[in-house]
OpenMM code with the backbone's topology and positions (N, CA, C; nanometers):
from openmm import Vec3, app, unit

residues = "UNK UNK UNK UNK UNK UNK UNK UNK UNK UNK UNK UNK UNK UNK UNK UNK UNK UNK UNK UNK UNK UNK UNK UNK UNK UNK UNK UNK UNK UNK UNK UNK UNK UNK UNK UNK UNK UNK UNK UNK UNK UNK UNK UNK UNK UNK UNK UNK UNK UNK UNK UNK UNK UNK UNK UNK UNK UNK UNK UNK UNK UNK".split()
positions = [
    Vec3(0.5018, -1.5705, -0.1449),
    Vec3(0.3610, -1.6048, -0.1323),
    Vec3(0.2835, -1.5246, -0.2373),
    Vec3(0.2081, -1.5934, -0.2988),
    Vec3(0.1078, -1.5436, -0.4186),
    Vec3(-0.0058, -1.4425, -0.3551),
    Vec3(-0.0723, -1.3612, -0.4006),
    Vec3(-0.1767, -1.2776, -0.3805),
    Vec3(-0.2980, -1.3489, -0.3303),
    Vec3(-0.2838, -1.4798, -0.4238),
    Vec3(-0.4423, -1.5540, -0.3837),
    Vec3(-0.3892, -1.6207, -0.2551),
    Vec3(-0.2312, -1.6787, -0.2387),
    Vec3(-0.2639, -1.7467, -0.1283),
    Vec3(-0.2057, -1.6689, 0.0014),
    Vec3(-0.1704, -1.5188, -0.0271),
    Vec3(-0.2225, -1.4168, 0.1066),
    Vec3(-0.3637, -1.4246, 0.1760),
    Vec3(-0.4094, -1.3767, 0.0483),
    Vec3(-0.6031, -1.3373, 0.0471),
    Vec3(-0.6107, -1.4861, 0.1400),
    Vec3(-0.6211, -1.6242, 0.0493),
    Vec3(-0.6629, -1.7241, 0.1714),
    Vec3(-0.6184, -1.6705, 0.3004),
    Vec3(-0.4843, -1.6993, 0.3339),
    Vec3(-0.4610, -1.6598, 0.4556),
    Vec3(-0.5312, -1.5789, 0.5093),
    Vec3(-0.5582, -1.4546, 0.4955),
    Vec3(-0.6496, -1.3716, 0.5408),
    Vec3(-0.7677, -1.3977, 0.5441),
    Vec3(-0.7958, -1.4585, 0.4685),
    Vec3(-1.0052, -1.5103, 0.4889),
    Vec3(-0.9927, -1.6029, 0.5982),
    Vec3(-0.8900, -1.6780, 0.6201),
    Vec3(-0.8503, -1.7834, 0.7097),
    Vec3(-0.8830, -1.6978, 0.8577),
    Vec3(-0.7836, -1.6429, 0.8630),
    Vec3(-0.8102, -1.5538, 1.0053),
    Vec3(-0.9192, -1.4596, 1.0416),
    Vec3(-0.9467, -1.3999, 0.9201),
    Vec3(-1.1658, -1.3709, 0.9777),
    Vec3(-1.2027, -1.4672, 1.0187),
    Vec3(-1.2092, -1.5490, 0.9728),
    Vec3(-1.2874, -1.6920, 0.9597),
    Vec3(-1.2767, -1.7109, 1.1428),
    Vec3(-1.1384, -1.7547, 1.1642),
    Vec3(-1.1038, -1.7906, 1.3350),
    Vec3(-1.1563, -1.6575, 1.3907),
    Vec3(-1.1313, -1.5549, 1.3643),
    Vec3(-1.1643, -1.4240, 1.4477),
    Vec3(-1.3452, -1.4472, 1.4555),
    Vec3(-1.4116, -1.4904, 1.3811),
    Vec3(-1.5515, -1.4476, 1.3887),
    Vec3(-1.5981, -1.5994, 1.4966),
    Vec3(-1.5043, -1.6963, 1.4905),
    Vec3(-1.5088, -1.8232, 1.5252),
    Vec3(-1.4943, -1.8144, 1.6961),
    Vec3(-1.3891, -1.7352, 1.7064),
    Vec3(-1.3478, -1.6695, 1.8503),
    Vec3(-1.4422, -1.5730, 1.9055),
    Vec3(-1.4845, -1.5075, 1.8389),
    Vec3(-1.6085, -1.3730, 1.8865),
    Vec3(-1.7530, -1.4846, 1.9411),
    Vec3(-1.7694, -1.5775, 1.8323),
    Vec3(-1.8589, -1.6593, 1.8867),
    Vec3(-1.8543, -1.7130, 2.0365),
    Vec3(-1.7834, -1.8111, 2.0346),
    Vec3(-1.7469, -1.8794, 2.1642),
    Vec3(-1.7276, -1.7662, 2.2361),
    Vec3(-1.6797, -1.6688, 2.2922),
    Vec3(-1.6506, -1.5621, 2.3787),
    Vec3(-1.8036, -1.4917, 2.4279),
    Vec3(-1.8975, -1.5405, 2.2574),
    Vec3(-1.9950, -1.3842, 2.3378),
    Vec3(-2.0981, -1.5360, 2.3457),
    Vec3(-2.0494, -1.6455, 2.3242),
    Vec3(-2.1717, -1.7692, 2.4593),
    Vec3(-2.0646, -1.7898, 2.5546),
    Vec3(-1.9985, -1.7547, 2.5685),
    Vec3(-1.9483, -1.7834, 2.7232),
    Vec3(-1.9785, -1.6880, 2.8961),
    Vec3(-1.9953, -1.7498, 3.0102),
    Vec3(-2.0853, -1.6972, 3.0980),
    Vec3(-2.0100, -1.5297, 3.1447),
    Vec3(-1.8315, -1.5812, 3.1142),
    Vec3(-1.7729, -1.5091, 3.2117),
    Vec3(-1.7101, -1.3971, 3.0376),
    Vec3(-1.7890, -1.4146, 2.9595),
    Vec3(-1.7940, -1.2866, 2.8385),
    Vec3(-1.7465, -1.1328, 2.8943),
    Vec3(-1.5988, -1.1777, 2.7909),
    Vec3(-1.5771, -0.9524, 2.8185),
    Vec3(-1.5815, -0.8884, 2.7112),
    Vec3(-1.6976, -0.7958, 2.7394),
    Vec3(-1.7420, -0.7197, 2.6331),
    Vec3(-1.5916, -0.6348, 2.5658),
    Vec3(-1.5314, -0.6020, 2.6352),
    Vec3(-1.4413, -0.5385, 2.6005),
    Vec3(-1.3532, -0.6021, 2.4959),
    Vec3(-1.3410, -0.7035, 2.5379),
    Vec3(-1.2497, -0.8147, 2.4571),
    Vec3(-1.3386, -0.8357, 2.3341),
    Vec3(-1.4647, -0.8711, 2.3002),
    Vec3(-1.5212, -0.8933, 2.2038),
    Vec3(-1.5277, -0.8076, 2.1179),
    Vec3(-1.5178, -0.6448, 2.1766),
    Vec3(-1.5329, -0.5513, 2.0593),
    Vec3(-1.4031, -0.5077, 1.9812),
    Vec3(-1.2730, -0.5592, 2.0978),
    Vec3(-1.1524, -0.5580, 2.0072),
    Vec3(-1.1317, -0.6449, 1.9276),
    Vec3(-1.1826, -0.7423, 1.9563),
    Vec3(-1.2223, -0.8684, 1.8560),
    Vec3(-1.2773, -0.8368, 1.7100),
    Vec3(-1.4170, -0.7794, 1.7540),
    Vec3(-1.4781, -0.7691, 1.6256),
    Vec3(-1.4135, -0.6323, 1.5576),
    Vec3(-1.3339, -0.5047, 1.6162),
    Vec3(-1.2821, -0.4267, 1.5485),
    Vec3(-1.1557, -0.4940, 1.4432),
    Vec3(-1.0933, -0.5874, 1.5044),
    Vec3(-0.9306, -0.6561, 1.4501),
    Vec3(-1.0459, -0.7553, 1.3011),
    Vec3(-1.1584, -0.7968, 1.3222),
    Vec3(-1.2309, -0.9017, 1.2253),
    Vec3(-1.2590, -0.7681, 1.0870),
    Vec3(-1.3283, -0.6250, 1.1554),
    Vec3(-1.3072, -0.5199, 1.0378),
    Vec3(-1.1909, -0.5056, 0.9774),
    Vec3(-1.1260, -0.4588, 1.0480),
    Vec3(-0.9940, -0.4511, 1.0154),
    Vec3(-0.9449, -0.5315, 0.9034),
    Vec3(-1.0034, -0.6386, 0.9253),
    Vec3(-0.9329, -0.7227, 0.8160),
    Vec3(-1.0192, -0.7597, 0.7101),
    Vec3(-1.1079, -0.7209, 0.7083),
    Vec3(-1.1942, -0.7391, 0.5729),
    Vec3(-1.1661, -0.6288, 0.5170),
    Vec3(-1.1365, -0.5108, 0.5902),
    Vec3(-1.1019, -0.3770, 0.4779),
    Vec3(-0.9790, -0.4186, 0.4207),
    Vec3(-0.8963, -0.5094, 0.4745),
    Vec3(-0.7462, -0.4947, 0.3882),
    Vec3(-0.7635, -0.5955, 0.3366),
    Vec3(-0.8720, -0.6999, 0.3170),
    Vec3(-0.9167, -0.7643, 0.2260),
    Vec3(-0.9807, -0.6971, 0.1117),
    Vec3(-1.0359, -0.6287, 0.1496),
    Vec3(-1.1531, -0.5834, 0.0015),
    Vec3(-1.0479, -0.4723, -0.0553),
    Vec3(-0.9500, -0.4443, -0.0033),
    Vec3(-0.8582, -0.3398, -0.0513),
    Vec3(-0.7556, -0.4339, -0.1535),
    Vec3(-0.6892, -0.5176, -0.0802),
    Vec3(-0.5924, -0.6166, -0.1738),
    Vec3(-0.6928, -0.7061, -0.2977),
    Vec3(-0.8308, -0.6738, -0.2490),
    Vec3(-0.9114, -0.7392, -0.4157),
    Vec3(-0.9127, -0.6463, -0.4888),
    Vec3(-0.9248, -0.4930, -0.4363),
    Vec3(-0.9631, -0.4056, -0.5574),
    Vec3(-0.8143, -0.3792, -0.6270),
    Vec3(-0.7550, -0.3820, -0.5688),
    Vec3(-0.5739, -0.3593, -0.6275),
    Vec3(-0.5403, -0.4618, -0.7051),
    Vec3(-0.6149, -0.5834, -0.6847),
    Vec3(-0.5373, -0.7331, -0.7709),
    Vec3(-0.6452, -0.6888, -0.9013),
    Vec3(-0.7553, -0.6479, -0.8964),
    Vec3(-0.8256, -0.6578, -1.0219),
    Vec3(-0.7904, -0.5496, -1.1095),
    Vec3(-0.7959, -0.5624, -1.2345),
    Vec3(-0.7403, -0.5091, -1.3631),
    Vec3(-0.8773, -0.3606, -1.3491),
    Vec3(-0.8233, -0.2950, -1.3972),
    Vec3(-0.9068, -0.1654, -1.3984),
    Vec3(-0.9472, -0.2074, -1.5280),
    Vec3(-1.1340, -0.1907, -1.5160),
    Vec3(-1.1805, -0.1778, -1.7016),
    Vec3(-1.0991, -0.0205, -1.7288),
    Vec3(-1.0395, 0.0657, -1.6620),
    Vec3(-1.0124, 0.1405, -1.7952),
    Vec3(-0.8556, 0.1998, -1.8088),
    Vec3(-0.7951, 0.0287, -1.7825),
    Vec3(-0.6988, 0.0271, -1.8080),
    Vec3(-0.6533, -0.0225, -1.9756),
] * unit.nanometer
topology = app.Topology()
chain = topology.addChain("A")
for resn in residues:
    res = topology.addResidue(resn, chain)
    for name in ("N", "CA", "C"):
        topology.addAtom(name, app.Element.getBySymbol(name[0]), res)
């Protein structure tokens, strides 16, 4: 699997994770608990997103 089509993958699953946090925090019988492991696992993955962009890009002072 290529770098770009990790990264998709991974934007893919924020994407459902923020998609899931939604529906959960309009729903009546909402667990907070569950939502904040939710939205911690949605950080989670934008840091190892913005980490695998800064590693794929060429250093200017390279």
């Amino acid at each position: 699997m290529s770098i770009a089509h990790f990264i998709n993958a991974l934007q893919q699953r924020h994407y459902e994770l923020d998609l899931e946090i939604q529906l959960l925090a309009r729903s009546s019988s909402a667990d907070d608990v569950q939502i904040k492991l939710l939205k911690l696992k949605k950080l989670q993955l934008k840091d190892r997103l913005d980490r695998i962009r800064a590693e794929a890009q060429p250093s200017a002072s390279r």
